[in-house]
N, C-alpha and C positions, 0 to 999 in steps of 0.2 A: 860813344857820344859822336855826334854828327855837326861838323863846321858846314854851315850852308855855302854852298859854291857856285848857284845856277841862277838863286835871285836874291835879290837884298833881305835885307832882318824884315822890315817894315814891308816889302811885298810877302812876306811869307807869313806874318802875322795877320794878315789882310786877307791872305788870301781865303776863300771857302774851299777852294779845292785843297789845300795846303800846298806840300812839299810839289818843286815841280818834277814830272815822270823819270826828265833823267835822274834827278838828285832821287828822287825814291827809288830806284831801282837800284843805283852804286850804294846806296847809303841805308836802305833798311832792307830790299829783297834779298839781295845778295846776301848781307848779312846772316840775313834771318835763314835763312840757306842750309850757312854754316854751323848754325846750332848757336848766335847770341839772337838776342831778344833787349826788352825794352830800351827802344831808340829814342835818345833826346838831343835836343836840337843845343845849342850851349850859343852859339854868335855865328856869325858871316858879316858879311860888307855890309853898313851902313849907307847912308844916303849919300857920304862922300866917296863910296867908296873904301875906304878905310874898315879895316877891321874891327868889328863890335862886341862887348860880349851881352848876353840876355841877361843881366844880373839873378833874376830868379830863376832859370833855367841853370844859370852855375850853381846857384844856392841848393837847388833841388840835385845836382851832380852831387856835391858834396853830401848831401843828407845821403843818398843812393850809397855812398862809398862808404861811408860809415854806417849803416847798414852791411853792407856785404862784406865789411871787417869782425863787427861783433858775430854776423852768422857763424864765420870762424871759429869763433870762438864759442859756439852754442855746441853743446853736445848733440847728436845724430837722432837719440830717442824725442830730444826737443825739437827739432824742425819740420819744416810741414813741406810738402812734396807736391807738388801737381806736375799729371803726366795727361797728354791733349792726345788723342786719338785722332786720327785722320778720317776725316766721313766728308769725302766730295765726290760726284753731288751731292748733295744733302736729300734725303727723301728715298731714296735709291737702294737700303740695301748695304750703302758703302763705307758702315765704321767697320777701321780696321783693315782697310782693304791696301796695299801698296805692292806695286811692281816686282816679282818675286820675292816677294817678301813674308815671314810668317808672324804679323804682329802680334798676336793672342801670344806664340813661344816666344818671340825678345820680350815682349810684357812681362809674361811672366817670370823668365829667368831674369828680369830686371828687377820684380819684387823680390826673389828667392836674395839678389845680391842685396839690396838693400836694407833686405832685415839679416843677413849676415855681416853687414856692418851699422848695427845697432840702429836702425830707424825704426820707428814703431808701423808697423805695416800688416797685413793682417792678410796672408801668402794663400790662395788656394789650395785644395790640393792637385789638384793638374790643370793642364793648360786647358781641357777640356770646360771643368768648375769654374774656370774668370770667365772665358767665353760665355756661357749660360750665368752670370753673377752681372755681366754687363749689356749683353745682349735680351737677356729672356725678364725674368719677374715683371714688373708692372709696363711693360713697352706695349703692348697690345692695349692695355687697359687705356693708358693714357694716349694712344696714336704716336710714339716716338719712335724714332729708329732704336734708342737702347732704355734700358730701364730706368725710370725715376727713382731715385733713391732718398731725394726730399725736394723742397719746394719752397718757396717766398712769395706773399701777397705781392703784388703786381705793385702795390702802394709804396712799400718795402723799397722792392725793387729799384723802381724809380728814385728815390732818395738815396738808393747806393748809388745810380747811374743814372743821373738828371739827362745823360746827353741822350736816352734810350730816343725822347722824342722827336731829339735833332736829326737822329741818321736810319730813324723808322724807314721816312721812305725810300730810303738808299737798299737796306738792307730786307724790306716787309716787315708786315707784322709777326710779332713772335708768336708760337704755336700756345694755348692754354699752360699745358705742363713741359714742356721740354725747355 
């Protein structure tokens, strides 16, 4: 959770650009660095000065922590798992690619741990078969860098993530299927 320090509750609710560079950089890059993930803003200095909190940004804290108490408590074969592949640039060639690094082997010996302690995961048989399971099948077909494995009408889509339109031009438009 992220106490704002660089500009008030009310400039940072205001702002279009959000968080300012230095607070994003100490408070989500760095973070994110270390291996946490989603960042939420909880209060900073109010108009006086004084300390404020976001009441529904605490409310949403607490829903998040109770959440991540009952996961505890979920068995391993019930939880669901996302794992983000690294592909920058984008277009390039470059899922999977890091700095002496053999992603496709941590991948893999990552699913091998995982279904060794009970998650339901579905283990290739070598690091070889993920690499062609992620990289090859329909990627030519549809122009992606890795294989499409399914798909959502664009309509869909949008009603999961209304803000697709807000930050289209920031980001382009998305490819057909990837």
């Amino acid at each position: 959770m992220i106490p704002l320090a660089f500009q008030r509750v009310g400039e940072w609710q205001a702002a279009e650009s959000g968080l300012a560079p230095i607070q994003l950089a100490l408070s989500v890059a760095v973070p994110e660095l270390d291996g946490m993930a989603e960042p939420l803003i909880y209060g900073g200095p109010g108009v006086s000065g004084a300390a404020e909190a976001i009441p529904a940004q605490v409310t949403l804290a607490g829903e998040r922590v109770a959440r991540r108490v009952a996961l505890r408590q979920t068995p391993n074969a019930a939880k669901k798992v996302a794992i983000v592949i690294y592909n920058f640039p984008p277009n390039l060639g470059r899922v999977g690619t890091a700095a002496y690094l053999d992603v496709f082997a941590s991948l893999y010996a990552l699913l091998r741990q995982l279904a060794d302690n009970g998650y339901t995961v579905a283990v290739p048989e070598s690091v070889d078969a993920l690499r062609e399971a992620l990289l090859g099948g329909s990627a030519l077909l549809n122009g992606c860098d890795a294989n499409v494995a399914a798909t959502l009408p664009v309509a869909a889509y949008r009603q999961l993530f209304p803000a697709e339109a807000a930050i289209e031009p920031f980001w382009g438009a998305r490819r057909a299927n990837c």
